[in-house]
C-alpha positions as CSV (number, residue, x, y, z in Angstrom):
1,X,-32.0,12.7,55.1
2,X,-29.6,9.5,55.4
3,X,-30.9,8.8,51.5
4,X,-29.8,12.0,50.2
5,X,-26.4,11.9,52.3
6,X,-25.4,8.7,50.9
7,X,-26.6,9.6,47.3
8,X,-24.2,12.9,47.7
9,X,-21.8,10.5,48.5
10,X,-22.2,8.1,45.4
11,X,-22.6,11.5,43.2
12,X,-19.0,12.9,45.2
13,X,-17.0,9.6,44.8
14,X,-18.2,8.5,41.2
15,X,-16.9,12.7,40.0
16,X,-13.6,11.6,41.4
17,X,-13.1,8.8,39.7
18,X,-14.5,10.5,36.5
19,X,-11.9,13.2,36.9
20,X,-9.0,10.7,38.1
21,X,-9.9,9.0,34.6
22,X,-9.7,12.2,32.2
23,X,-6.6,13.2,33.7
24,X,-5.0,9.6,32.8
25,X,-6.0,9.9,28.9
26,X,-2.5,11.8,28.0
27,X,-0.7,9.1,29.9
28,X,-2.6,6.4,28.2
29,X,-2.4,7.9,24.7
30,X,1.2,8.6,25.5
31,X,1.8,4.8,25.9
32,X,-0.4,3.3,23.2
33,X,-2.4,2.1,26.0
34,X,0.0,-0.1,27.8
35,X,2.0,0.1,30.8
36,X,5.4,-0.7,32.0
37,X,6.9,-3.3,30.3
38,X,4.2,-3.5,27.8
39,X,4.8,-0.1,26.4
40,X,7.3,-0.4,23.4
41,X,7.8,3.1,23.5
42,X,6.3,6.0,25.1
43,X,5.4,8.3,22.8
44,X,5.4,12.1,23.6
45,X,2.1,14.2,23.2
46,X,2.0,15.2,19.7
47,X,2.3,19.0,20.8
48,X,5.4,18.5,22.5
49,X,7.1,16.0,19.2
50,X,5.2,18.7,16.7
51,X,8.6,21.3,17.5
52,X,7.5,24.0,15.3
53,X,3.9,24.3,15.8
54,X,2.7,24.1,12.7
55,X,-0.2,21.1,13.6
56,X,2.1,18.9,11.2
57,X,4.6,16.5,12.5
58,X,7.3,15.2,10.5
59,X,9.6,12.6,10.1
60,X,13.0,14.6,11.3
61,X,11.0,16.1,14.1
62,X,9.4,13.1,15.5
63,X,12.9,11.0,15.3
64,X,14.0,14.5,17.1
65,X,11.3,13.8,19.5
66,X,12.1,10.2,19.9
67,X,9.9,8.6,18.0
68,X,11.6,5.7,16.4
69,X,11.3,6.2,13.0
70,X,9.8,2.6,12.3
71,X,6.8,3.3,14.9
72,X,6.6,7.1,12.7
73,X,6.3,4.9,9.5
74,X,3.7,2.9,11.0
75,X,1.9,6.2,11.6
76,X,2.3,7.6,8.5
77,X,-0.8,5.7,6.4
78,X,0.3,7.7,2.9
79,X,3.9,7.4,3.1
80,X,3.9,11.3,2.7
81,X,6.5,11.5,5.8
82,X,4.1,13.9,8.0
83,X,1.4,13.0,10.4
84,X,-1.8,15.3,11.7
85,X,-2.8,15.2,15.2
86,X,-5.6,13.7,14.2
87,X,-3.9,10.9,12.6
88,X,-1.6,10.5,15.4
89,X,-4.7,10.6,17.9
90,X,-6.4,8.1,16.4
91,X,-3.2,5.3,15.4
92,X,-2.9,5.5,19.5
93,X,-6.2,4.5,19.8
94,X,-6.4,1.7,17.4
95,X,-3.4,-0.1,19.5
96,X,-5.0,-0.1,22.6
């Protein structure tokens, strides 16, 4: 009985922490990754810098959003002034 208590326990404790850690993704890929001082600049979610919906972000909306526009050109691979969400995702994770 004291086995399966403690093992409910464990199970209870290690969901917390799981969930506590998904809901910090968005404010790690927001940052790059860093925190505080580290953080050059904290970067808003790509849904809320892509203003028009339309799964593309731009130069003139991510400078809108805040982005500065030499961290947008470091996103932008082709030089083609728009980034997927994909592209945006995954530039976030290679800096951290």
């Amino acid at each position: 009985m004291m086995k399966k208590l403690i093992s409910l326990l464990l199970t209870l404790m290690l969901s917390t922490v799981a969930v506590a850690a998904e809901s910090g993704k968005d404010d790690m890929a927001a940052t790059g990754n860093k925190s505080g001082a580290e953080a050059s600049h904290q970067l808003p979610k790509f849904s809320e810098a892509d203003a028009n919906g339309d799964k593309m972000l731009t130069r003139k909306e991510a400078v809108k959003a805040g982005i500065p526009k030499r961290q947008f050109q470091d996103i932008d691979y082709n030089g083609d002034g728009v980034v997927t969400r994909t592209i945006y995702k995954y530039d976030l994770r290679q800096k951290s």
